[in-house]
C-alpha positions as CSV (number, residue, x, y, z in Angstrom):
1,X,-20.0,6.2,14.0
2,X,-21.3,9.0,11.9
3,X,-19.1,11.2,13.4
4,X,-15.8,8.8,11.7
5,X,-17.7,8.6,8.7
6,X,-18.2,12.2,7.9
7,X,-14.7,14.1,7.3
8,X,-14.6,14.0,3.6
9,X,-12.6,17.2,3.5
10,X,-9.7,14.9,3.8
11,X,-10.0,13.7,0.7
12,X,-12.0,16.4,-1.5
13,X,-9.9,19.6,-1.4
14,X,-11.4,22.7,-3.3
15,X,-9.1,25.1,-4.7
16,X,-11.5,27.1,-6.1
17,X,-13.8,29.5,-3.8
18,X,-16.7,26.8,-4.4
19,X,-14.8,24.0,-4.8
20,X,-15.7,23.3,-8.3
21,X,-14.9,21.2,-11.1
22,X,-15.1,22.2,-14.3
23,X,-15.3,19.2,-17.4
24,X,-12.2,19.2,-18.8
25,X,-13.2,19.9,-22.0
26,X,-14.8,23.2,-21.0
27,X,-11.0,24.6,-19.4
28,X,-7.9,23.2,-17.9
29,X,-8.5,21.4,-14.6
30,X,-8.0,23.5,-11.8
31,X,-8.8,21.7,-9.3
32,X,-7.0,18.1,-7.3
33,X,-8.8,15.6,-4.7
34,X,-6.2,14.6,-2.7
35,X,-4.1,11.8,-5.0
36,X,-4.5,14.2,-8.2
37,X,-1.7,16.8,-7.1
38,X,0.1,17.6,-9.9
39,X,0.6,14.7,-12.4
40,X,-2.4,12.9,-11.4
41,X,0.1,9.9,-10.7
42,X,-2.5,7.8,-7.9
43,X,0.2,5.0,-7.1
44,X,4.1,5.8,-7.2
45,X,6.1,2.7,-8.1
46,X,9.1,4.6,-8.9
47,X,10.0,6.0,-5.5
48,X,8.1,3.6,-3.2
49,X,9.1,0.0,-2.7
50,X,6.6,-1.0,-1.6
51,X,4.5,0.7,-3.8
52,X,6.4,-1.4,-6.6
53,X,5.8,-4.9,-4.9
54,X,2.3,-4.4,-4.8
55,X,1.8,-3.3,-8.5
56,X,3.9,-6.6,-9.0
57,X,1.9,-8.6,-6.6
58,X,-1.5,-7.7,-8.5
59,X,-0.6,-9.2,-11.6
60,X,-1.2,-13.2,-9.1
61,X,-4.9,-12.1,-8.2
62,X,-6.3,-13.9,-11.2
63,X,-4.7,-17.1,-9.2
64,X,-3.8,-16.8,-5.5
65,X,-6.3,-14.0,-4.8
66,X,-5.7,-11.0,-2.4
67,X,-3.4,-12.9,-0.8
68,X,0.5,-12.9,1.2
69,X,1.3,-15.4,-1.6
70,X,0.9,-13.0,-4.1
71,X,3.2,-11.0,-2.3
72,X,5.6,-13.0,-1.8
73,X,5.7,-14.1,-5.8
74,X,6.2,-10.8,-6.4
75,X,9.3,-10.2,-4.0
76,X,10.8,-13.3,-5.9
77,X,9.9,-12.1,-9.2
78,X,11.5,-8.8,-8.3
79,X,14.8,-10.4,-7.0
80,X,14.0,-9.3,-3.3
81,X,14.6,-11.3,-0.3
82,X,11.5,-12.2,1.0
83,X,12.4,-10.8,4.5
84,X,11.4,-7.9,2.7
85,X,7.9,-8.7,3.9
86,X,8.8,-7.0,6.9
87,X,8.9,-3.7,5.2
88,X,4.5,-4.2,5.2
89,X,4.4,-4.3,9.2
90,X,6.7,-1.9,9.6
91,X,5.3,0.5,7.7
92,X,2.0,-0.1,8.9
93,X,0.8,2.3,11.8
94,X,-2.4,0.9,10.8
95,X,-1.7,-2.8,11.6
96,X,-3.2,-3.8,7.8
97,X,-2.8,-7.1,7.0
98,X,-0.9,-8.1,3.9
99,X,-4.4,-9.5,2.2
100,X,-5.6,-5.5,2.7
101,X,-2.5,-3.8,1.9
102,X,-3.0,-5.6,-1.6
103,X,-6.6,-4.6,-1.9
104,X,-6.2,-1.3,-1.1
105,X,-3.4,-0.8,-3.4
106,X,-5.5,-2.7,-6.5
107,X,-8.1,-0.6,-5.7
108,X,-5.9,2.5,-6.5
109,X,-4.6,1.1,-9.4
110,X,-7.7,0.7,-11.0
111,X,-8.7,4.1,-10.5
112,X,-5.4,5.4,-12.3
113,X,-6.5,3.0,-14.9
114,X,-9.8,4.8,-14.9
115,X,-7.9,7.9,-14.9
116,X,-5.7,7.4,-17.9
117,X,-9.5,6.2,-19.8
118,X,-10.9,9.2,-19.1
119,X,-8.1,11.6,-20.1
120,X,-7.8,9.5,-23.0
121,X,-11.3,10.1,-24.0
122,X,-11.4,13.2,-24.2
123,X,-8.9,13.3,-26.4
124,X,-10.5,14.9,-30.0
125,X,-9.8,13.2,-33.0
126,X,-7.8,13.7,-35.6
127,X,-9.5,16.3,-37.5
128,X,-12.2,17.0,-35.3
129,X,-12.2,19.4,-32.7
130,X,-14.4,18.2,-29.8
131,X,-14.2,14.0,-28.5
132,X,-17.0,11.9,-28.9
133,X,-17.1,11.7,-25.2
134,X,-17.2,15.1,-24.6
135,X,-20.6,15.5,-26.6
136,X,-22.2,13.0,-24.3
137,X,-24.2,14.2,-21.3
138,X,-23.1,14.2,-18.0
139,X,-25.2,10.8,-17.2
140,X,-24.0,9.4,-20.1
141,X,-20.4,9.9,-19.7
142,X,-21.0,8.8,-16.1
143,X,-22.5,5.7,-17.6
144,X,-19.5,4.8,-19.5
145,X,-17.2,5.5,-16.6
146,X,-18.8,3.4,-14.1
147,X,-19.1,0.8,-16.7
148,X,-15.3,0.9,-17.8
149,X,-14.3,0.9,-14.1
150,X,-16.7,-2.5,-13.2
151,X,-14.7,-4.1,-16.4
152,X,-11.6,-3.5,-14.3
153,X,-13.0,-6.1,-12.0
154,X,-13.6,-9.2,-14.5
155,X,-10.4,-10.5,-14.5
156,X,-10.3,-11.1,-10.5
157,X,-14.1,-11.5,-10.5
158,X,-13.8,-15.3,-8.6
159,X,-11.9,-13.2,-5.3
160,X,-14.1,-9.7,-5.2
161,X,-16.5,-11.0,-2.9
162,X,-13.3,-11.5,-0.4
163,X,-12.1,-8.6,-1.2
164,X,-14.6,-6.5,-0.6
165,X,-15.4,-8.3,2.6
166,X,-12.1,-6.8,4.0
167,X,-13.1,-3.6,2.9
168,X,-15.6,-3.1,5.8
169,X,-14.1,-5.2,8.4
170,X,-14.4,-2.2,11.0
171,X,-10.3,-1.1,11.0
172,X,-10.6,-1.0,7.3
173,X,-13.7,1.1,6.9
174,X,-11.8,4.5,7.3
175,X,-9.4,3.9,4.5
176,X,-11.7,2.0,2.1
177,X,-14.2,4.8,2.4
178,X,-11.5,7.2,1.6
179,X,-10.5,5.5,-1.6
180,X,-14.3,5.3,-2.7
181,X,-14.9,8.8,-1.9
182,X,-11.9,9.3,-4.4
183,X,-13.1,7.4,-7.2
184,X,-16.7,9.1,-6.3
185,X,-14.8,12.8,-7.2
186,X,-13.1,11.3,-10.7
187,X,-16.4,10.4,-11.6
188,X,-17.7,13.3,-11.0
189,X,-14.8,15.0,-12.6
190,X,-14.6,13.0,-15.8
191,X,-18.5,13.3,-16.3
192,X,-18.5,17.0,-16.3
193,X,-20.9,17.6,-12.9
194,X,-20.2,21.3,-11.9
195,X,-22.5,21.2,-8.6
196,X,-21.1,23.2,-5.9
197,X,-21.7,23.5,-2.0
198,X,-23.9,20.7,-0.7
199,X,-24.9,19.0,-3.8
200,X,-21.2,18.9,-4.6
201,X,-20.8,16.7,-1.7
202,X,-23.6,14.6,-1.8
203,X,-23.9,14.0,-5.8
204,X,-20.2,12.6,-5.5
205,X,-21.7,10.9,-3.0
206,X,-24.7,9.5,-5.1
207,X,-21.8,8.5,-7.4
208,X,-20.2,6.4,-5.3
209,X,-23.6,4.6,-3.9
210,X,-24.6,4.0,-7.8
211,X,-21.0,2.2,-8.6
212,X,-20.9,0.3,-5.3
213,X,-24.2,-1.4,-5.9
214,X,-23.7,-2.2,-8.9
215,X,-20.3,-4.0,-8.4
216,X,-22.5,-5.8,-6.1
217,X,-25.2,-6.4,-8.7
218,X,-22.0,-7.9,-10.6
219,X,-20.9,-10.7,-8.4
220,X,-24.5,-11.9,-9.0
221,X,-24.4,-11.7,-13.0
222,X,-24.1,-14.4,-14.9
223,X,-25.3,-13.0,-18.5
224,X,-22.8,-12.8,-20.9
225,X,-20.6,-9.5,-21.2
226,X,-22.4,-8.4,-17.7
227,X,-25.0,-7.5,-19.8
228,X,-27.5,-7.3,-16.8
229,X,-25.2,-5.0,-14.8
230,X,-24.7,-2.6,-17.8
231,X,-28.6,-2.0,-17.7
232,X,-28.3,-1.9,-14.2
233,X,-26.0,0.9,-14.1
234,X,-28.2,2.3,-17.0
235,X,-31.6,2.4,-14.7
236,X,-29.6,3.6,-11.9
237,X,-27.8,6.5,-13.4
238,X,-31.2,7.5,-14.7
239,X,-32.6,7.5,-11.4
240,X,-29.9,10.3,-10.6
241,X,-30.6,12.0,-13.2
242,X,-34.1,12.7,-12.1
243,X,-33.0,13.0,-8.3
244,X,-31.5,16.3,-9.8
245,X,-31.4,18.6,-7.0
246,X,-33.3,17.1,-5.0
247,X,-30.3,16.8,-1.7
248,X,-29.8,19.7,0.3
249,X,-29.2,17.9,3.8
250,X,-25.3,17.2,3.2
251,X,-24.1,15.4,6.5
252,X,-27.4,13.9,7.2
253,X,-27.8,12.6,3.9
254,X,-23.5,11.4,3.2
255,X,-23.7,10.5,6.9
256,X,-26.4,7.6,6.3
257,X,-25.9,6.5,3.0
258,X,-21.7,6.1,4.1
259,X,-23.3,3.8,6.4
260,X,-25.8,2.2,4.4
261,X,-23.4,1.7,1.8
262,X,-20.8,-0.8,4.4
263,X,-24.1,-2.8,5.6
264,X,-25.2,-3.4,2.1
265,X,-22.1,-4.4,1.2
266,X,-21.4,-6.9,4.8
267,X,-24.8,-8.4,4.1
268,X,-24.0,-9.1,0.4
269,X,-20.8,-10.7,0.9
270,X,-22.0,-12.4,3.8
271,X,-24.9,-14.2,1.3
272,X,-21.9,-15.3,-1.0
């Protein structure tokens, strides 16, 4: 298992001898995870079919969930036959269900939502040469990010516990992983960290354990405006701030926290 859970040279891709990132507002990027190659364009609705049914198709999870329904509303909205279905199993070495397909595609989507915040706030103002963002600290900025990117969840908050139950059904695992290690390296991006070797793996790493249990924390939350989970993300980026360099062990340490990080999420969803 370890072994399945550890190649995340597939989706982090240094270009630099280090593989560094450098905050944007320091230089020009230099540097792409896999889905950032050139325009930073994560889903591709233009070219891809499929790609544009399932952009269409997010627009029902507020009512029918992560669902074929919603699929199929959105071939009909698009003028499609809905034999078009069939383009999902074709095109599927994986053998995905429909329900996943739309997950994993919402999932991306949310991150080039993220994506287009972040480039956005760093954005100077008028008159001023430096963004209010870019003055932040690195745990601050990561702050905001991780609470920008939970917000993105609210409107389909009544069906995230079933998504995220397909997320580690064992077939899934590989590709869900992949995506969270993704958004992992935009948050590390977008916040500035400029870690290299191991503690570049394993703070993106950190990253990702920090937003996935809070979006856990979420489904919980009942205070208004998610209050609670905002301070939860608070105390837990503080805790990382203090960690500081404290991981050296890269595959022992990504290894079992990759696996931690599926169990705590089966045994949440599986509470309800």
């Amino acid at each position: 298992m370890l072994q399945r859970l550890r190649p995340i040279s597939s989706v982090f891709r240094p270009n630099t001898p280090a593989g560094v990132k450098v905050c944007p507002s320091l230089i020009k990027r230099s540097y792409h995870s896999t889905d950032h190659i050139g325009s930073n364009k994560i889903v591709n609705d233009k070219d891809h079919i499929e790609s544009k049914i399932l952009t269409r198709a997010t627009t029902y999870i507020p009512q029918y969930g992560f669902s074929a329904l919603a699929i199929s509303k959105a071939i009909t909205d698009l003028g499609y036959p809905q034999s078009l279905t069939s383009i999902f199993t074709s095109n599927n070495p994986l053998n995905h269900s429909l329900p996943y397909q739309l997950m994993l595609h919402w999932l991306k989507l949310k991150r080039q939502e993220l994506d287009t915040f972040a480039q956005t706030q760093y954005q100077p103002f008028a008159g001023n040469g430096t963004s209010e963002f870019a003055q932040l600290t690195q745990e601050q900025r990561l702050e905001r990010l991780i609470n920008e990117r939970l917000s993105y969840n609210i409107p389909i908050m009544s069906h995230l516990s079933l998504g995220l139950a397909m997320l580690v059904t064992p077939y899934n695992v590989p590709s869900a992983l992949e995506e969270l290690l993704a958004l992992g390296d935009d948050f590390a991006y977008y916040s500035g960290d400029q870690s290299n070797d191991f503690a570049w793996y394993t703070k993106r790493a950190s990253m990702c354990a920090i937003y996935v249990k809070s979006e856990l924390y979420m489904l919980g939350d009942t205070t208004q405006g998610y209050e609670m989970t905002k301070q939860f993300v608070r105390d837990k980026v503080e805790e990382y701030e203090k960690a500081g360099q404290m991981w050296v062990d890269m595959e022992q340490w990504v290894g079992f926290n990759a696996i931690s990080l599926i169990n705590l999420i089966k045994s949440q969803v599986a509470r309800g």
